[in-house]
N, C-alpha and C positions, 0 to 999 in steps of 0.2 A: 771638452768634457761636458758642455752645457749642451741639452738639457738631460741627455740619456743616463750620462755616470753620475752612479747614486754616492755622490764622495761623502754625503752629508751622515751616510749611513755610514759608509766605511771609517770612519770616525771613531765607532766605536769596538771596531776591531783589536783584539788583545796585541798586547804586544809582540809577545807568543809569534800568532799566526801573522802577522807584518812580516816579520824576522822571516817564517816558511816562503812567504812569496818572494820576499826579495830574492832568498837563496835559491830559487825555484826559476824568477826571472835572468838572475844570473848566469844561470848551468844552460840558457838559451842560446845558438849562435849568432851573433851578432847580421842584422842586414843591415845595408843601405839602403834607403829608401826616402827620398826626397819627398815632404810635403808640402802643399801650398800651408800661407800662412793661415791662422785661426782668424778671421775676424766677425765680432760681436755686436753689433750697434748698440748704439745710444739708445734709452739709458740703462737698459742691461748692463752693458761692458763696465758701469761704474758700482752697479747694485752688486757682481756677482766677488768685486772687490772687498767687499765686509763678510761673506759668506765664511771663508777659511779664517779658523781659529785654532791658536796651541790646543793642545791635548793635552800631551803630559804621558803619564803612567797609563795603561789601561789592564788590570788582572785579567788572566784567562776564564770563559766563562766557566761555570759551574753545570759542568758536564754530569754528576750525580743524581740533580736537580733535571728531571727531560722538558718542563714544562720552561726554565729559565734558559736551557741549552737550548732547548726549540725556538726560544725567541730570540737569541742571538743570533743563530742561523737562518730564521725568517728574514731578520733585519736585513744582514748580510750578504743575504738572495736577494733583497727585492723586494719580496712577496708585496707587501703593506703601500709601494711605489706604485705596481700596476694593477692590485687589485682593489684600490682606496678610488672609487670617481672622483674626478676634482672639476673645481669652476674657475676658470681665469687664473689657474696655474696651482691652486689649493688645494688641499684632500678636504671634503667635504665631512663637518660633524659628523658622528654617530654613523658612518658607515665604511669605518675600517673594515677590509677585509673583504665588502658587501658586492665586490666587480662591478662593472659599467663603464668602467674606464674605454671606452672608445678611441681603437688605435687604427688610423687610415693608414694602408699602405696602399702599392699601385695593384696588388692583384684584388684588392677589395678591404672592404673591413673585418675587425674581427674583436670582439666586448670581453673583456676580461669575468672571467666567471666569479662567483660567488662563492669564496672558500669559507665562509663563518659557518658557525654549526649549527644555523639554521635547519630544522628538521624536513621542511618543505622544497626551499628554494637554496640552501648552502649543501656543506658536507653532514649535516648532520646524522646523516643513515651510516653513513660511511664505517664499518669496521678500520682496523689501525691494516690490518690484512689487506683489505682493499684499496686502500690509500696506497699501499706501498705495490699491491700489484698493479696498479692503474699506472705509476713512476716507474716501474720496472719493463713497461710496455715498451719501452724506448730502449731496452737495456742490450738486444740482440743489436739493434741496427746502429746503435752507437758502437759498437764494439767489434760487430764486424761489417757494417753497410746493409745488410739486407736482412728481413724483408722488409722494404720499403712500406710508412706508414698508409693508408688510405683513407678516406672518406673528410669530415670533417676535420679533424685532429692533424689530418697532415697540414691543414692550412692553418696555422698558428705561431703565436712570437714567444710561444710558453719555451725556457729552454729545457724541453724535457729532456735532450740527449744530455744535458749536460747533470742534470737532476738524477738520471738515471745512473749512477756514476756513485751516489752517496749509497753509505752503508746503511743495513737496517737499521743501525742504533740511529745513526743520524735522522733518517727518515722519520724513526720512531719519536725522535723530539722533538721534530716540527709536527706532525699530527698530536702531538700531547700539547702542544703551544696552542694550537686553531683549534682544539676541544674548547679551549681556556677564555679564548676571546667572545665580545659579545655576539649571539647570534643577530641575525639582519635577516626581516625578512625582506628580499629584494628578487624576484628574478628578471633572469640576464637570460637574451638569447644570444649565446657566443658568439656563433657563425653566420649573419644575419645576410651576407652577400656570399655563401656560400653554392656554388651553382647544386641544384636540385633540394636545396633546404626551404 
């Protein structure tokens, strides 16, 4: 689970929704599937040992509240993981949310964008309409395959198809959370080894 799964976040998942996934992982059918072992080096393998701690209780969030439900849902996505740049494994001060985050894969890179409500360089023009039609762009092709996305936006680690999937309210809460946060002026070129960008 090092370094990808955000468990530090899942953490504070309600009791509630634990309970959903297990029941949800259960009703799965069972594979076989043999994996090599996990191994971590030194001294990782000893540091990621103090990490996991009791929890305890955790109430459902307050779903009433879009601006606190938004941010349990941001948490729980992610967002704050790949959109925070960090230095030598840190989120960097004051630029929650601000993208930069630099993610190499083999077909090329690609910069995590700037969701703070920065007016210039974030979402800050953004209608809550827009927001959700921009996530819903995915919504055809997750649901039935096609029509396949193009241009930039195909080349990304964002999981839109999976984002595409929440309800308006949900949606609605996470845009009322990233209204909330501080703006950052930063701009990010996304797609920086994109061919013809």
């Amino acid at each position: 689970m090092l370094p990808m799964m955000p468990y530090t976040d899942y953490r504070l998942m309600s009791d509630m929704d634990v309970e959903s996934v297990v029941a949800y992982l259960d009703s799965l059918a069972p594979i076989r599937h043999g994996l090599p072992k996990t191994h971590v080096d030194f001294p990782i393998n000893l540091l990621i040992k103090s990490v996991p701690r009791p929890v305890g209780h955790v109430a459902p969030p307050e779903s009433s509240d879009p601006q606190k439900y938004g941010k349990y849902l941001a948490t729980l996505a992610g967002c704050g993981g790949c959109h925070t740049p960090k230095r030598k494994g840190r989120r960097l001060a004051g630029m929650d949310f601000a993208g930069g985050e630099i993610i190499a894969t083999q077909a090329g890179s690609v910069v995590t964008a700037n969701i703070t409500p920065d007016l210039d360089t974030g979402i800050g023009k953004w209608s809550p309409e827009f927001f959700q039609k921009k996530i819903y762009e995915y919504k055809d092709y997750a649901e039935h395959g096609s029509p396949p996305m193009a241009g930039p936006q195909s080349f990304t680690l964002m999981p839109w198809l999976a984002f595409s999937g929440l309800t308006r309210e949900d949606l609605g809460a996470i845009y009322a959370f990233l209204r909330s946060v501080k703006p950052v002026r930063h701009l990010v070129e996304t797609h920086p080894s994109f061919p013809g960008s």
